[in-house]
ROKELUM-391128 format. One record per residue: residue number from 1; residue in one letter; chain; x, y, z of N, C-alpha, C in turn. Coordinates in steps of 0.001 Angstrom, whole numbers. Atoms other than C-alpha are relative to their C-alpha. Layout:
residues N
[NUM a A [X Y Z] [X Y Z] [X Y Z]]
...
end
This chain:
residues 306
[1 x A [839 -1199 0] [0 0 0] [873 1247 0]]
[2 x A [-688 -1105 8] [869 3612 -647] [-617 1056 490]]
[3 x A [573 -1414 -297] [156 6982 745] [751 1358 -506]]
[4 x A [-448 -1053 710] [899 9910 -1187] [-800 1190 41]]
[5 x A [419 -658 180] [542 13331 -853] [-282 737 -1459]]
[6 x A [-535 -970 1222] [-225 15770 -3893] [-366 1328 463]]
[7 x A [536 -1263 -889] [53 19306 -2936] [650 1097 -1312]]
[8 x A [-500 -671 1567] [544 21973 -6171] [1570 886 -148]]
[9 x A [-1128 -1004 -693] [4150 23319 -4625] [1134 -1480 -986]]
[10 x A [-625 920 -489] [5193 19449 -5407] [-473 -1024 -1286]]
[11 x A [1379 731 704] [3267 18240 -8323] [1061 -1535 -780]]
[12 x A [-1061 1065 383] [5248 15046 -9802] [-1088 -1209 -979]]
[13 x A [1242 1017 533] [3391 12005 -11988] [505 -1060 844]]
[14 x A [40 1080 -595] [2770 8652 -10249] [-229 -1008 -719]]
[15 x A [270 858 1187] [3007 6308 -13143] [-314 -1505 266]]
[16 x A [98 1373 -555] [1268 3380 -11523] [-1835 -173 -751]]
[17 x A [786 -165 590] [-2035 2537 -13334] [-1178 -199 1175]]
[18 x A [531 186 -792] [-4975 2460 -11020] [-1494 617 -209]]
[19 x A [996 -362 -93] [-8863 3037 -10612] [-75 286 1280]]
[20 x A [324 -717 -1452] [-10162 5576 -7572] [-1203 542 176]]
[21 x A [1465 -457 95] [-13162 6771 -6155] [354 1469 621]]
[22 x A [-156 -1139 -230] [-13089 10630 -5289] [-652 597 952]]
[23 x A [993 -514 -686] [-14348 12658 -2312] [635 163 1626]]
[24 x A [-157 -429 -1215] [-14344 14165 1605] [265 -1086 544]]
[25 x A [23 1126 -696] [-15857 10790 2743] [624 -447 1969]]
[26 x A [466 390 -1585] [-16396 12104 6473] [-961 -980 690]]
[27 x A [1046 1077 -528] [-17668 9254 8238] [383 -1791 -1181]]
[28 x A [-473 1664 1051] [-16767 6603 5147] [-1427 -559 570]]
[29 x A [623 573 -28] [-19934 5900 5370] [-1248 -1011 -802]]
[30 x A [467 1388 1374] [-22471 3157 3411] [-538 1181 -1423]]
[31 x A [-427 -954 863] [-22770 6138 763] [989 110 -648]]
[32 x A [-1190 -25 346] [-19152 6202 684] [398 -1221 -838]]
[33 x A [-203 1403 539] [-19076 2709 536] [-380 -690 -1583]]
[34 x A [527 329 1092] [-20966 2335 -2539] [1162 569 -1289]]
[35 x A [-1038 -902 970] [-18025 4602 -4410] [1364 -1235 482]]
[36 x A [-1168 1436 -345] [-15294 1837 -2729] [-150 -1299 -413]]
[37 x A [151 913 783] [-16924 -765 -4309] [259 -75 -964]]
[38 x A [-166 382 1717] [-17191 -65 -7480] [1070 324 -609]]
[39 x A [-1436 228 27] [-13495 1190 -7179] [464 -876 -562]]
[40 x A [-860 1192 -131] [-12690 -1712 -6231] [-384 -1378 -850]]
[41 x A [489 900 979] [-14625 -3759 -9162] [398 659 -1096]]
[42 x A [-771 -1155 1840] [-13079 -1122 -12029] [1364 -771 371]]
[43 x A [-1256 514 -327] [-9772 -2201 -10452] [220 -1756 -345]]
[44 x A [724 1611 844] [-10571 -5610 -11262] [-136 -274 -1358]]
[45 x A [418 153 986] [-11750 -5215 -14216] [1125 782 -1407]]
[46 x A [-1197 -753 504] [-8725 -3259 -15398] [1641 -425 607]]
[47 x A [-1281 826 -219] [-5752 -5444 -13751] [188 943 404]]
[48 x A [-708 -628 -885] [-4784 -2797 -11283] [-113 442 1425]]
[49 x A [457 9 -1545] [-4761 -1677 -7668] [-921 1177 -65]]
[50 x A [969 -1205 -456] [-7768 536 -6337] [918 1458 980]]
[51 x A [-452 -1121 -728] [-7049 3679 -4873] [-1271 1228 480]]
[52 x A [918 -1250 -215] [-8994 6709 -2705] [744 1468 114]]
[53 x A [-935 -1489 -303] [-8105 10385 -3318] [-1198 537 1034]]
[54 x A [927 -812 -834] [-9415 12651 -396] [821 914 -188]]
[55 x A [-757 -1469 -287] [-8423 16215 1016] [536 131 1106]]
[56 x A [-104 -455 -1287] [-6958 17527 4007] [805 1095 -476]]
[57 x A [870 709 -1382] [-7882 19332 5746] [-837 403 -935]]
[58 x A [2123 -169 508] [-11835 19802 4868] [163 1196 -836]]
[59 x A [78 -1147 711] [-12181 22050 2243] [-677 929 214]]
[60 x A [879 -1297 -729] [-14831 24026 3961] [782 588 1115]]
[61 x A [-403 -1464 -761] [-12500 25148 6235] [1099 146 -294]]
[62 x A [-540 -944 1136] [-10310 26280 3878] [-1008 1146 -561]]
[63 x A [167 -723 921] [-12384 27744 2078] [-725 1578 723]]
[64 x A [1151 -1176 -809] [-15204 29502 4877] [988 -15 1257]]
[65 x A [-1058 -303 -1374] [-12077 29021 7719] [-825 -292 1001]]
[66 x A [981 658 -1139] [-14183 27129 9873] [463 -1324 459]]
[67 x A [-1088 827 25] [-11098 25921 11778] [-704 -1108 1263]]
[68 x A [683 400 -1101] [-13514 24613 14819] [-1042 -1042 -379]]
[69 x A [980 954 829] [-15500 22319 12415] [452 -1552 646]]
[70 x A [-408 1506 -381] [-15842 18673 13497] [-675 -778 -554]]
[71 x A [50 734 1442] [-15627 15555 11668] [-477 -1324 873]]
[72 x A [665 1521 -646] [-16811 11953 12245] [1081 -834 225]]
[73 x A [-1185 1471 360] [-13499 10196 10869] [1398 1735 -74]]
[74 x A [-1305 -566 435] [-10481 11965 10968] [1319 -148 -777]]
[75 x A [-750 827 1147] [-7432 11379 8694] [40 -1248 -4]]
[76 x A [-200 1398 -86] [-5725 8463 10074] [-1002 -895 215]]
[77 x A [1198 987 -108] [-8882 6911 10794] [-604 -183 -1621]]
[78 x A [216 -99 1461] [-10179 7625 7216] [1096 -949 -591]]
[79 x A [-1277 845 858] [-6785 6146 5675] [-439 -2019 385]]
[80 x A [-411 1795 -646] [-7280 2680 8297] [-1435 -481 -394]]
[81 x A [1039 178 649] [-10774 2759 7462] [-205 -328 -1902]]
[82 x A [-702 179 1091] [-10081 2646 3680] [694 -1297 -622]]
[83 x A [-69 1201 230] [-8135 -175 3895] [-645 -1289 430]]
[84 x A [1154 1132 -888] [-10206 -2166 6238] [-1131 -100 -1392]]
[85 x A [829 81 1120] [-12843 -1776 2883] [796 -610 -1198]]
[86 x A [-428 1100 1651] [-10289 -3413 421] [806 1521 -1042]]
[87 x A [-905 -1208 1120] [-8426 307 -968] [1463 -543 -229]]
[88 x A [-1671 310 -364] [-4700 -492 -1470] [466 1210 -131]]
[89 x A [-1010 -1536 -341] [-3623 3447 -1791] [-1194 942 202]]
[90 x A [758 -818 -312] [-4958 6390 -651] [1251 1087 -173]]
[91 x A [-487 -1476 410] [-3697 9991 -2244] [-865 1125 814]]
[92 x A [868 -671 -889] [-4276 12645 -238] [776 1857 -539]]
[93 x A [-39 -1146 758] [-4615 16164 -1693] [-271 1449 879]]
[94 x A [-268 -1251 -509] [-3470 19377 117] [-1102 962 -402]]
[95 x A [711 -830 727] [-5971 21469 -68] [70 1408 707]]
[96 x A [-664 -1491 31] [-4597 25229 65] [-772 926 -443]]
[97 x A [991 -871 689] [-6563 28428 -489] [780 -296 -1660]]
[98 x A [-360 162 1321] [-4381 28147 -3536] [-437 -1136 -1526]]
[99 x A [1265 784 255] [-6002 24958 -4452] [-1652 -95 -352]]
[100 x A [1549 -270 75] [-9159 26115 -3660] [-477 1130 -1588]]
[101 x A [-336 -699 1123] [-8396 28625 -6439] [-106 -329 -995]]
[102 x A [16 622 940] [-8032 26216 -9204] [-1379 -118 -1430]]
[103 x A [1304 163 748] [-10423 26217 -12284] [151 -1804 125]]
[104 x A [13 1324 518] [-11894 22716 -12905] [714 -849 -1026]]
[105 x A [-1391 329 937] [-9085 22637 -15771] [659 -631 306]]
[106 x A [-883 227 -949] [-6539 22871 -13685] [-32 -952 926]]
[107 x A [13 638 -1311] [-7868 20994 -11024] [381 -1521 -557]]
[108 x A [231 1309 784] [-8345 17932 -13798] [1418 -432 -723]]
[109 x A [-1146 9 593] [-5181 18595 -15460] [1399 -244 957]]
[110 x A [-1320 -447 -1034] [-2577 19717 -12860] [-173 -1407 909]]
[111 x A [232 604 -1797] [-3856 17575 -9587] [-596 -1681 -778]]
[112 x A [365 1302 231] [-6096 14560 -11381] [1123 -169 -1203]]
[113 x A [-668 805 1422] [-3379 14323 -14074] [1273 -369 549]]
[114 x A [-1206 531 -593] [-563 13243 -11786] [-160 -1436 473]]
[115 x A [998 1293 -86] [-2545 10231 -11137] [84 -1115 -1804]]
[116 x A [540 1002 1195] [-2873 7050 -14155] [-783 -826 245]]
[117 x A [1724 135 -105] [-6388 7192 -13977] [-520 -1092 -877]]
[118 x A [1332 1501 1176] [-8322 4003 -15684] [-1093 348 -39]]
[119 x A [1692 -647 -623] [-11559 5204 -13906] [-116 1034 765]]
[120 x A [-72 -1165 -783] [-12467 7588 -11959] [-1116 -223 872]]
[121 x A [1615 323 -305] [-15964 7111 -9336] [-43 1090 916]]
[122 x A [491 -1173 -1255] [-17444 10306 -7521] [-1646 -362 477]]
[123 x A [1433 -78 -1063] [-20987 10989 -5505] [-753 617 -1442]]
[124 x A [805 -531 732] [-23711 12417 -7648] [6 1631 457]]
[125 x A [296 -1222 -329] [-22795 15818 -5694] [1377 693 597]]
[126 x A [-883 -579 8] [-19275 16086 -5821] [372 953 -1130]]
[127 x A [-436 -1052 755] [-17730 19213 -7067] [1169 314 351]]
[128 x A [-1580 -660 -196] [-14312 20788 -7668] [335 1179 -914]]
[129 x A [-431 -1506 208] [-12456 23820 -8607] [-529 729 540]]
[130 x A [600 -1510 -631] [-13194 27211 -8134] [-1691 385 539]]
[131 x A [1568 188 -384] [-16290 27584 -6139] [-1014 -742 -798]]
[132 x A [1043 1671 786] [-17464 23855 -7367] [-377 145 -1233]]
[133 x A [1030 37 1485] [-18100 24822 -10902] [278 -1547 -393]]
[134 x A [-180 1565 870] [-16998 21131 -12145] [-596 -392 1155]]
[135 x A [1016 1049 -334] [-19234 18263 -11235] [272 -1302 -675]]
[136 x A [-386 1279 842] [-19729 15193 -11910] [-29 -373 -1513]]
[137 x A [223 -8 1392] [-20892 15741 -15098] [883 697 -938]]
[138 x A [-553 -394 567] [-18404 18048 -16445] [1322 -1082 39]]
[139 x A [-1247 628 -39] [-15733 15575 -15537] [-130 -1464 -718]]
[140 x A [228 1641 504] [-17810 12249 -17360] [670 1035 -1558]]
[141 x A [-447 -606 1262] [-17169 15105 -20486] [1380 412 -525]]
[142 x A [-1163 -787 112] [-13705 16656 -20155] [865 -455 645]]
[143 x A [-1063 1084 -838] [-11715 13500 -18752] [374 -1080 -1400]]
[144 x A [-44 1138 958] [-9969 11149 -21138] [-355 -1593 1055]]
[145 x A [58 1119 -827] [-10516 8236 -18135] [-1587 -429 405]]
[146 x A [1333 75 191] [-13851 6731 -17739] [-714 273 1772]]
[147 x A [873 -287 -900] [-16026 8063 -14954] [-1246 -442 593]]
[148 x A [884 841 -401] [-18432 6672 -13140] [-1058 814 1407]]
[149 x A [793 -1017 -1085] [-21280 8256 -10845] [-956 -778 966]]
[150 x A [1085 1232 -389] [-23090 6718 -8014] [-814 990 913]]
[151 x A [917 -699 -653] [-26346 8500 -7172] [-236 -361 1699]]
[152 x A [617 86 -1692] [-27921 9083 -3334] [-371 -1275 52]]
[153 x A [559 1350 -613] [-28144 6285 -930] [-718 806 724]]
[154 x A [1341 -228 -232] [-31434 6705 800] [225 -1199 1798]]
[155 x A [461 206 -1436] [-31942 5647 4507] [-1589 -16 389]]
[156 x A [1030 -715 -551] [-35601 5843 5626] [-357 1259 -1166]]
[157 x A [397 -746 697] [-36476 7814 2411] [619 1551 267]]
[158 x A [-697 -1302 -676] [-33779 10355 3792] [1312 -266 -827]]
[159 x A [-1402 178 126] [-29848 10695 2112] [740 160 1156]]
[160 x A [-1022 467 -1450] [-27499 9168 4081] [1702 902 -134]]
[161 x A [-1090 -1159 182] [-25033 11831 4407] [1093 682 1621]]
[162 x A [-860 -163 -1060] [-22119 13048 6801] [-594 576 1018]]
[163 x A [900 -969 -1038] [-24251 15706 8107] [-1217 -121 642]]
[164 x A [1315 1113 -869] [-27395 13362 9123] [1006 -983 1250]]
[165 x A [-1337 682 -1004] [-24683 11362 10936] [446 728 1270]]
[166 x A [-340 -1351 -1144] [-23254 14556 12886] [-775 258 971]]
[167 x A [871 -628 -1101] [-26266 15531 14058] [-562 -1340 878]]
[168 x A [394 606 -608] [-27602 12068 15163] [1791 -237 1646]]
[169 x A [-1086 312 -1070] [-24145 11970 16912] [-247 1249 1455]]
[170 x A [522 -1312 -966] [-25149 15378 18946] [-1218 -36 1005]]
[171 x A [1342 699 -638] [-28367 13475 19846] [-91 -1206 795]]
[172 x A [-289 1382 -962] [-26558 10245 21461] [-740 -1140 -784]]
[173 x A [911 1081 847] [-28192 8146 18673] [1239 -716 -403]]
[174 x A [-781 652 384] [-25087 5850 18468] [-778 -1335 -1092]]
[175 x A [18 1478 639] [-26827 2714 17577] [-648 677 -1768]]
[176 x A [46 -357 1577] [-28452 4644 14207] [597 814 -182]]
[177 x A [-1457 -276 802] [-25217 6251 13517] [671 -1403 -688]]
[178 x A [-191 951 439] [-24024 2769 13364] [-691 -950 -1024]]
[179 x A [991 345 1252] [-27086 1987 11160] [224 375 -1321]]
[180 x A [167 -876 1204] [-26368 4812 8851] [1921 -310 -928]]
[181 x A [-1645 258 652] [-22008 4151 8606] [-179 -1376 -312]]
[182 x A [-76 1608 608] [-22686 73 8392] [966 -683 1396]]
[183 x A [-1233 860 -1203] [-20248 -416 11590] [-292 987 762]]
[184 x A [192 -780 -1472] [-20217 1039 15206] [714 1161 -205]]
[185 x A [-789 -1789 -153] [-19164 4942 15827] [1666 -812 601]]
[186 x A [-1277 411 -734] [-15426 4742 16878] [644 1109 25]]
[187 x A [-1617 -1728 -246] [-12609 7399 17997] [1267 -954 930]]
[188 x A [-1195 861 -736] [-9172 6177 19369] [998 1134 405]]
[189 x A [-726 -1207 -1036] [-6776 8122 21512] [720 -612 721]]
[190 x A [-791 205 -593] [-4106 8093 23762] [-297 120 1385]]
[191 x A [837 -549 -1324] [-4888 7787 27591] [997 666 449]]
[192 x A [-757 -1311 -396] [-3262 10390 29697] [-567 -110 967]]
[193 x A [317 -203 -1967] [-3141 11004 33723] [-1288 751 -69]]
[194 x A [1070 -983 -350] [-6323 11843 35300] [-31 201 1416]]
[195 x A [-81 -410 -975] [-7052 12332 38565] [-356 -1124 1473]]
[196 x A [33 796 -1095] [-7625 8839 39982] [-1309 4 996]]
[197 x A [1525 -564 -1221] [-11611 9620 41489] [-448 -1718 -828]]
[198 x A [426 1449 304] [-12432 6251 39569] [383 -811 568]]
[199 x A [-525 1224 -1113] [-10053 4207 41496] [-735 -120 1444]]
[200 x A [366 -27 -1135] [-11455 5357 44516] [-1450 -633 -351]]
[201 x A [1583 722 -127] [-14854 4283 43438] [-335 -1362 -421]]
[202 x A [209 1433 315] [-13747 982 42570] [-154 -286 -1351]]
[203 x A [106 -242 1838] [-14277 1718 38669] [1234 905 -910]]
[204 x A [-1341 -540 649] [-11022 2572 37359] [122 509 -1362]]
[205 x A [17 -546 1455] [-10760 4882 34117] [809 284 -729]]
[206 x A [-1061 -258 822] [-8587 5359 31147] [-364 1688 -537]]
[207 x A [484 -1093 713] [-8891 8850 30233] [1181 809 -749]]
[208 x A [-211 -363 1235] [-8642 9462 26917] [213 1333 -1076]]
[209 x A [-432 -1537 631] [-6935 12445 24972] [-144 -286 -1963]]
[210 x A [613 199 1882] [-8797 12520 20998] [780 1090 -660]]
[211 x A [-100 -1082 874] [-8303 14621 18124] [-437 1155 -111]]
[212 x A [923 -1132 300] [-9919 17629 18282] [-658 172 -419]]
[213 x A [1063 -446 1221] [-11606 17479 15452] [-904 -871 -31]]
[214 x A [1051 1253 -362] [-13781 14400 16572] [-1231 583 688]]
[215 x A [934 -280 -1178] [-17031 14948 17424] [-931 -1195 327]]
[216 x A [693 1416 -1021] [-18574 12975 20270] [-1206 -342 -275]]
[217 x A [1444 -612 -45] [-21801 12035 20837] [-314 854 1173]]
[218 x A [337 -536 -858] [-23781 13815 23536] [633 -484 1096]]
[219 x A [-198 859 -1195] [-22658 13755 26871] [-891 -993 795]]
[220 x A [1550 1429 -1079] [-24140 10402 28989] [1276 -1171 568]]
[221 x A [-934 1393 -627] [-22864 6846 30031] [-481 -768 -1512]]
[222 x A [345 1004 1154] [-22506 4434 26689] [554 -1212 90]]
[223 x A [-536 1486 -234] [-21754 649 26451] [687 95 -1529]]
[224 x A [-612 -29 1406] [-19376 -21 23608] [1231 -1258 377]]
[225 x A [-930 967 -286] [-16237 -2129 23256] [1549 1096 -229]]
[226 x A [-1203 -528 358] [-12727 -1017 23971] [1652 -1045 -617]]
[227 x A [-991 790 412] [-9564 -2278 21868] [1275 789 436]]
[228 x A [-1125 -1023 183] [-6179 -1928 23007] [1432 -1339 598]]
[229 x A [-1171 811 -185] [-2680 -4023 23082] [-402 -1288 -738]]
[230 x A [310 1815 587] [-4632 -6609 20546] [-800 -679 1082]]
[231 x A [1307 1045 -286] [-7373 -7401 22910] [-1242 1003 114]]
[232 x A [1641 -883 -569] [-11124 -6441 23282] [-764 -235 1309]]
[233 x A [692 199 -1576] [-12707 -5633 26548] [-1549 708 -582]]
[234 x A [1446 -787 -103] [-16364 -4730 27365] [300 1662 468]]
[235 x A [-455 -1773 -377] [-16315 -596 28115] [-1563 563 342]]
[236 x A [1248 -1003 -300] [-18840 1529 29743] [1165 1406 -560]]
[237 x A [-648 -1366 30] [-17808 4896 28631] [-664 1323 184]]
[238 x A [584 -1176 132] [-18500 8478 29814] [359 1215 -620]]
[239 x A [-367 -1438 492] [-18392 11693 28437] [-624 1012 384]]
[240 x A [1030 -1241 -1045] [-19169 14633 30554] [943 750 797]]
[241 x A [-671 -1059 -337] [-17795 16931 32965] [-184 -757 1661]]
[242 x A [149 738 -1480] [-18055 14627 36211] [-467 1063 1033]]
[243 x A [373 -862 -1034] [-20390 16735 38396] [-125 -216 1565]]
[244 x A [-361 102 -1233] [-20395 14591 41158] [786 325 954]]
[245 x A [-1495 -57 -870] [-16718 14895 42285] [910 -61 -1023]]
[246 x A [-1127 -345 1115] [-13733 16575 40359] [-1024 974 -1454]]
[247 x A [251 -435 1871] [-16202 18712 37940] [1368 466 -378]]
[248 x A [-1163 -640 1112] [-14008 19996 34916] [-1127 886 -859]]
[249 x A [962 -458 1214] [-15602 22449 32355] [538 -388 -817]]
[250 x A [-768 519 1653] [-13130 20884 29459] [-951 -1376 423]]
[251 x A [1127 1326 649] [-15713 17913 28092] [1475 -1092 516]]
[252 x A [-931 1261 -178] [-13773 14735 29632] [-1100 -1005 -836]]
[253 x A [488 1728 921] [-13754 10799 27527] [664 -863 871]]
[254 x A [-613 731 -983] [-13267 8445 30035] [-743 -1800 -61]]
[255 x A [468 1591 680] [-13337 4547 29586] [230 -902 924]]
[256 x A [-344 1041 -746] [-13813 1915 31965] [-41 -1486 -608]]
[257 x A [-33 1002 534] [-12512 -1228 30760] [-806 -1130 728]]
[258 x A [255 1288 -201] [-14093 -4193 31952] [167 -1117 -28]]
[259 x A [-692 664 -135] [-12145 -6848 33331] [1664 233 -216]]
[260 x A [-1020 -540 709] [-9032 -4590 32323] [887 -166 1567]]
[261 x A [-742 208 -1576] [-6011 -4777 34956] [1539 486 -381]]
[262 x A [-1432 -334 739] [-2736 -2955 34407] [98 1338 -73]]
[263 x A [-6 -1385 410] [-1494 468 32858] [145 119 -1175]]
[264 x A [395 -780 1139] [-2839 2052 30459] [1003 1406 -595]]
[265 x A [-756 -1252 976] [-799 5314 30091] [912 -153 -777]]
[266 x A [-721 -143 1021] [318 6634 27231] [-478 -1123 -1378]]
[267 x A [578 1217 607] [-1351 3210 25576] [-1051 680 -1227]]
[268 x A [1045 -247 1030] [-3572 4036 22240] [-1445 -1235 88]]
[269 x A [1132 1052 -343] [-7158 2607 22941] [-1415 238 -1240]]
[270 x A [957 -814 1444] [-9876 2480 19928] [-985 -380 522]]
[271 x A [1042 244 -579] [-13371 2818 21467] [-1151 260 -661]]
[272 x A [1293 -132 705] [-16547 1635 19660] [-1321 -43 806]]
[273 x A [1138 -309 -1018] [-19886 3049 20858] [-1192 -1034 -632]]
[274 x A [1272 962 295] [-23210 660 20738] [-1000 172 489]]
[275 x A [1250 -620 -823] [-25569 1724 22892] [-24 1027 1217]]
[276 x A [128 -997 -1073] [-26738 4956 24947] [-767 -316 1406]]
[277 x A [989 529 -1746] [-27803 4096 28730] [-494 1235 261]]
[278 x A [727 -761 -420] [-28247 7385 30409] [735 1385 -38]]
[279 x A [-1221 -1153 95] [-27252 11108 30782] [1005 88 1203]]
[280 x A [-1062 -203 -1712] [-24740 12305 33347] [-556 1170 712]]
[281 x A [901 -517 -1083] [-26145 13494 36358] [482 16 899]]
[282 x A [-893 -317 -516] [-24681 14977 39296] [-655 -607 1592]]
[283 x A [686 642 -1174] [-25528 12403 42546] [184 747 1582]]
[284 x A [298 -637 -1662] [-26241 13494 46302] [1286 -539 524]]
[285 x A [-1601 337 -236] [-22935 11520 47214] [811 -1276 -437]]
[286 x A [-492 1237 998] [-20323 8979 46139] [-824 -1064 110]]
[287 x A [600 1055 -242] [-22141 6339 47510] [-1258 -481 -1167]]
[288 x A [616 226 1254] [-24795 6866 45236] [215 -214 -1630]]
[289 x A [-956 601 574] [-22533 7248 42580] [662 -1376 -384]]
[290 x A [295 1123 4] [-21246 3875 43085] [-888 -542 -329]]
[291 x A [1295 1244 107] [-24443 1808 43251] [-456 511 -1521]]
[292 x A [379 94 1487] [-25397 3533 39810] [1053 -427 -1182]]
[293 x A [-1019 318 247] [-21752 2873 38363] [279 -1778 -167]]
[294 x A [24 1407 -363] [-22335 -750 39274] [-1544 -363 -906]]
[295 x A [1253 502 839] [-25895 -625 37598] [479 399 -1325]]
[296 x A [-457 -626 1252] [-24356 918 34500] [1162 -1205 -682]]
[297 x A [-1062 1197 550] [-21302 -2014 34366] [-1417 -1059 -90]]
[298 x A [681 953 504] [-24399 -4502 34488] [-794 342 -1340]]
[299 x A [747 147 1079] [-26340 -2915 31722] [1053 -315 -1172]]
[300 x A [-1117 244 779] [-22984 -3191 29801] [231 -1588 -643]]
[301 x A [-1016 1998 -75] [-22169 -7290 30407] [-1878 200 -489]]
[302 x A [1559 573 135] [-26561 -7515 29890] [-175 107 -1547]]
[303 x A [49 -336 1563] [-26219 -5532 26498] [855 -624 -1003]]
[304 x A [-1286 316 1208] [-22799 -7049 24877] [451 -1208 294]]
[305 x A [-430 1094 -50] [-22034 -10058 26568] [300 -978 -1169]]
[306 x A [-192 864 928] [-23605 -12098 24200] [481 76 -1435]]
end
């Protein structure tokens, strides 16, 4: 597998022959998926390896500087995601106000012509160059490589789109997020010292330092599974501002493994969400705390065991 940038400071040809599907593909989700398929059946059908071009960072904030914007999938997740679907390269395209600049010419010439394009597969609502004038349609016309378009996927008579996703994520609707991507929500991170109020309550936590640009779901208590050193544990996980004892106003991600025993710091842990239990709520004292902490690890082992 390869990862290659193209950035227009740097422009070079990549004389490897290959079919790709084109696009943001926040979330990589079953939308997305439908453009990775048929990639990955042109590639096939043309004796060569598949490939995905994306951007970084988000072209909307390039373009509207909307550096506070948050995403579902972030690069490296996007890239591992990618291959987990069967891509073997992923090009990844600088995208610079200067970039953003580009006529659809240029963009096709300069940037898609460093590429040895067989196929090409976008969304029915991707656009490029200069404030999106090219489309999909100008590019099935003004491409020598054959193009390919794969209209709206449909959910519930709804398009299944990054930004239906976002918001169910804002709403704690993990399990139809996971409906709408085809696989469970996930974010992975590095744990980092906290303050040790879990030990004392007998529920010991990994707390987890993300990307920034990840957005959670709502704050609550969620059951999910955590991976980390090559094994999977059960996980209650919270996200909130612990009002009981130790508030914080910075949004804490904190993960209790289940059955976990050891140290975690510094350790990279990838945590998939599955179901929302309850919100976070600030108890009369630890004690109470506890006993709900203990009802929260059983709805966990009740929900995922099997």
């Amino acid at each position: 597998m390869r990862i290659e940038r193209i950035d227009l400071q740097h422009l070079r040809k990549i004389p490897m022959p290959t079919t790709a599907c084109i696009g943001y593909f926040d979330g990589m989700h079953r939308g997305h998926q439908q453009l990775i398929e048929k990639t990955i059946a042109l590639a096939k059908e043309h004796h060569c390896e598949s490939s995905l071009i994306t951007f970084d960072p988000d072209p909307e904030v390039t373009i509207f500087h909307l550096e506070d914007k948050k995403h579902i999938t972030p690069l490296n997740q996007k890239i591992n995601l990618a291959v987990r679907f069967g891509i073997k390269n992923v090009f990844i395209i600088s995208f610079t106000k200067e970039m953003s600049e580009l006529s659809p010419e240029d963009f096709i010439h300069k940037v898609l012509g460093c590429l040895d394009l067989k196929a090409l597969v976008c969304g029915f609502d991707f656009h490029y160059g200069y404030k999106g004038a090219g489309n999909a349609e100008t590019l099935q016309k003004e491409t020598a490589f054959e193009t390919y378009v794969i209209n709206e996927i449909q959910e519930d008579g709804e398009k299944i789109s990054s930004t239906r996703i976002l918001n169910q994520l804002e709403e704690g609707k993990v399990d139809e997020v996971e409906r709408l991507l085809g696989y469970p929500f996930e974010v992975d991170g590095y744990v980092r010292p906290g303050n040790h109020v879990g030990h004392q309550l007998g529920f010991p936590t990994a707390n987890i330092y993300i990307h920034p640009s990840y957005q959670l779901p709502k704050p609550g208590v969620y059951a999910g599974y955590a991976y980390t050193q090559g094994k999977r544990y059960l996980a209650m996980i919270n996200i909130g501002h612990n009002p009981t004892c130790n508030y914080q106003e910075d949004l804490s991600f904190e993960v209790h493994l289940l059955g976990f025993t050891g140290d975690l710091y510094g350790k990279r842990v990838r945590v998939l969400f599955k179901n929302y239990l309850r919100e976070e709520r600030k108890f009369k004292n630890i004690d109470n705390l506890r006993m709900q902490l203990e009802q929260d690890c059983f709805a966990v082992k009740r929900l995922l065991s099997q």
